[in-house]
N, C-alpha and C positions, 0 to 999 in steps of 0.2 A: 504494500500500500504506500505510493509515494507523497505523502503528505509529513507534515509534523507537528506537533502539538505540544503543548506547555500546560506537563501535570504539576501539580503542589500539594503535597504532603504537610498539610498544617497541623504540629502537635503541641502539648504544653509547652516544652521546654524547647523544642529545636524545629525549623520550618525548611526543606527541602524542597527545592523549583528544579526542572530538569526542562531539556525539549528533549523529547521522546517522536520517534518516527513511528513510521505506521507499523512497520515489525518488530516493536519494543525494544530496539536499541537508543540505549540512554548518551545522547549528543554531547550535552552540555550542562553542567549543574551552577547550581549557585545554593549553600548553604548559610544558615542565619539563625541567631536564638532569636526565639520566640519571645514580641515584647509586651508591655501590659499594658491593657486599654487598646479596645477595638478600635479606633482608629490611625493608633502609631503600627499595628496590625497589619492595616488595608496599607497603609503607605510603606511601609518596609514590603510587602509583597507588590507594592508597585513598581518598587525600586529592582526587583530582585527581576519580574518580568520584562521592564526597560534591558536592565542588563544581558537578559537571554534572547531579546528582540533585536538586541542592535548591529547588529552582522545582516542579519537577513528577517527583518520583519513583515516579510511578503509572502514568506516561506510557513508560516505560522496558522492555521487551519482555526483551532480552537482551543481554549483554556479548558480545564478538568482540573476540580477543587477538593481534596478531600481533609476533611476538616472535624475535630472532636466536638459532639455536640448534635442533637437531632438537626435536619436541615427539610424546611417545606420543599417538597419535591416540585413543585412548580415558580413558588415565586424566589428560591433559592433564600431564603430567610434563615437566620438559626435561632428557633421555636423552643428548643431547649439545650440547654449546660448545665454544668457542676461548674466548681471553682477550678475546673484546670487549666480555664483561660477567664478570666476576670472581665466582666463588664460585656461577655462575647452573646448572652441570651436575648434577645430582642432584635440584634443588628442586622440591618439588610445588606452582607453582604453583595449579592448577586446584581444589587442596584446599582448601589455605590461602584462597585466595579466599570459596570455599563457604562456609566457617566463618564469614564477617561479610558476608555477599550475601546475600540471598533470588531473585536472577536467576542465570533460567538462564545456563551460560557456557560458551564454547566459544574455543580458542588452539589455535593453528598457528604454523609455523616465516612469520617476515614474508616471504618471497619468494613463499612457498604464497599468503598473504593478498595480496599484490601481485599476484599472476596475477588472484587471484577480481575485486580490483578493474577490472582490465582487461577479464574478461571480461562486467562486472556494467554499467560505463559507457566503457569505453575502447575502446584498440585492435582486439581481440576482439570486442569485442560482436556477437552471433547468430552465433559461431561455437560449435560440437558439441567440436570436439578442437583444441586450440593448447597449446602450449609456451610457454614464462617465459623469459626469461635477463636478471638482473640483476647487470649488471657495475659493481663499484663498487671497494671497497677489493679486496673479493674477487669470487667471481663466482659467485653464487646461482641455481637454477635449479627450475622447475617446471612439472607436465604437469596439462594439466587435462581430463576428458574431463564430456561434458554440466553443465557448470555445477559439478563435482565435484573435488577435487586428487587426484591417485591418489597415495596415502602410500604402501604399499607394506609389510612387517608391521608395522616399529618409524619408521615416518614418514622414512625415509632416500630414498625415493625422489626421482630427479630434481636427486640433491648431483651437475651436471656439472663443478662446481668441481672434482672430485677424481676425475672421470677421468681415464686416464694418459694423455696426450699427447707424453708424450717418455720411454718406459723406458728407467729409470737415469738421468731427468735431475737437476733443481732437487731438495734436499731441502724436501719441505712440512709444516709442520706437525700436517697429520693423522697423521706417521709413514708416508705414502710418497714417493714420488719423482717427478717429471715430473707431478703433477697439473698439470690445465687453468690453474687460477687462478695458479699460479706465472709463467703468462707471458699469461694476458689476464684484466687486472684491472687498478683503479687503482693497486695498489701495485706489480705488475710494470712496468710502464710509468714508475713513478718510479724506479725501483732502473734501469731501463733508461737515461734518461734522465739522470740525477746520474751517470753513467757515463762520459758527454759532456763535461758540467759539472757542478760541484759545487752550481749555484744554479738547475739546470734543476728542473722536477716536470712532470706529466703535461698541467696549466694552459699551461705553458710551450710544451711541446711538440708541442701542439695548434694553440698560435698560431703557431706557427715551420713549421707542416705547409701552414698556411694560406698563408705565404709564398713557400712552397714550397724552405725552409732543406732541404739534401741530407741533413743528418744526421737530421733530423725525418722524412722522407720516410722513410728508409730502415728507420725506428723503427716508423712505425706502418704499412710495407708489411710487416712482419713481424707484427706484430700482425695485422694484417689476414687476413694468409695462417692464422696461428693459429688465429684467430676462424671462420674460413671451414672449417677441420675437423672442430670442435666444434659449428656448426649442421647440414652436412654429417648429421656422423654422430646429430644428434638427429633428423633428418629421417627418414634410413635407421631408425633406432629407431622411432621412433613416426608417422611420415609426418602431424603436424600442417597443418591447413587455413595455420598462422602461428606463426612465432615472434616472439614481440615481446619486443624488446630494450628494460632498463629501466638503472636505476641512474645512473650522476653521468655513467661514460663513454660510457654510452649515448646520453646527451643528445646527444654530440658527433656520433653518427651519421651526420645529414647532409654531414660533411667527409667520411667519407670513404667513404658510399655506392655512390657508382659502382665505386672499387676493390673493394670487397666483391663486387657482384656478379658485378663479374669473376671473381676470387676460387671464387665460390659455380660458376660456370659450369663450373669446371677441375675442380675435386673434386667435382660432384657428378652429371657429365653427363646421368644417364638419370633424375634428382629433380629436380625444380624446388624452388627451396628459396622460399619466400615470408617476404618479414623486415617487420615493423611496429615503426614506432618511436611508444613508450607515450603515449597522448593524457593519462594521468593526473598524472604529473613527480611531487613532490612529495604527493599527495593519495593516490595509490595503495594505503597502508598504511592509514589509517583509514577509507578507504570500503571495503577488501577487507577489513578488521575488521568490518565492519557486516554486508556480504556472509555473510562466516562464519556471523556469530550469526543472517541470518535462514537460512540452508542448513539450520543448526544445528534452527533452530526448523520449519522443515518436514519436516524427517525426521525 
């Protein structure tokens, strides 16, 4: 596909621009920490698009935004946040862009754009229907069916973070209780962990799992078991060809694999649960940005 596009991987702490061509090869980057208050935001990511425009901004097809935070699938709005970008709930992006773009532009919630990535060069690829689930600080998820993210009215679809897992458990910050990511997520896992010791974190306790330290074991056989009712039940929900697991804890997969499928065996006897772990790591956000904007441009 000889065209190119300009994805952006906007996350808390670090904002990644790339131009990506129509075959996913990543051109040109421009990296940037993430700054506070939406609109030092929009102007550092204008600055960062200027810079990757200025060789050849003719060459340029469409922007693809993927960004933490629900995003209105139409008027590109972001309708919902947490505190990992300050002041980012209410702002029309997609507008405010418009007003100094002449390219078309298209933004989704980054886990939605991390799916696209995966189904575009990754784990996924030439699958019809697979599931997301990015576990990191928190634990982000998305359903994708033909090359498509199903949003769902106002783009909420696919938040497995904040299904209940435990009523009346952990209070969450969404304003319920017992949500998923309260106990499988990087930050559950540290709060778990600093529990033990005060100088453990989830790092720690993945190397100490490896060793096969009892208290570590016992740590992430619980996690494990967590983990294994949350794909369970996205299986029984949308029966995906794959779920492929992304995110920082994701990575750690392979440790503890086998458990898992064990796991997956008990609760889900008459579903086979099929898990891929992300061939994209790191790359995922700006190439499923790219993704977007050409989806964007064929429909």
């Amino acid at each position: 596909m000889g065209i190119e596009l300009i994805g952006i991987d906007l996350g808390g702490t670090n904002t990644r621009s790339a131009i990506v061509d129509g075959d996913g090869n990543i051109k040109k980057e421009v990296r940037s920490k993430t700054l506070s208050g939406a609109e030092n935001i929009l102007e550092s990511m204008l600055e960062a698009i200027e810079k990757l425009m200025k060789d050849n901004p003719e060459k340029i097809a469409a922007l693809g935004i993927g960004t933490s935070g629900s995003v209105h699938p139409v008027t590109g709005e972001i309708v919902g946040a947490g505190d990992t970008i300050k002041g980012w709930r209410g702002f029309k992006l997609k507008e405010k862009l418009s007003e100094r773009l002449s390219i078309p532009i298209f933004i989704d919630n980054d886990v939605n754009v991390a799916a696209l990535g995966e189904g575009w060069l990754g784990a996924a690829q030439q699958l019809r229907d697979y599931a997301y689930v990015a576990i990191g600080t928190g634990l982000g998820g998305a359903l994708v069916h033909s090359d498509k993210i199903i949003t769902g009215v106002n783009g909420g679809a696919g938040e497995f973070g904040h299904m209940i897992l435990y009523p009346c458990g952990i209070p969450c910050g969404c304003g319920k209780s017992g949500c998923v990511e309260k106990y499988v997520s990087g930050t559950a896992l540290n709060l778990r962990a600093r529990e033990i010791a005060p100088d453990w974190d989830s790092y720690k306790l993945f190397e100490l799992f490896r060793q096969q330290d009892e208290r570590a074991v016992e740590l992430i056989h619980n996690f494990v078991q967590d983990l294994s009712i949350v794909l369970a039940n996205i299986q029984y929900m949308y029966d995906p060809e794959t779920i492929v697991l992304g995110g920082g804890v994701g990575e750690a997969y392979p440790l503890w694999e086998t458990e898992l499928s064990v796991a997956l065996q008990k609760v889900s006897s008459k579903k086979k649960v099929n898990v891929s772990l992300s061939k994209l790591g790191g790359n995922a956000g700006v190439l499923g940005a790219a993704r977007l904007a050409i989806n964007g441009l064929l429909s």
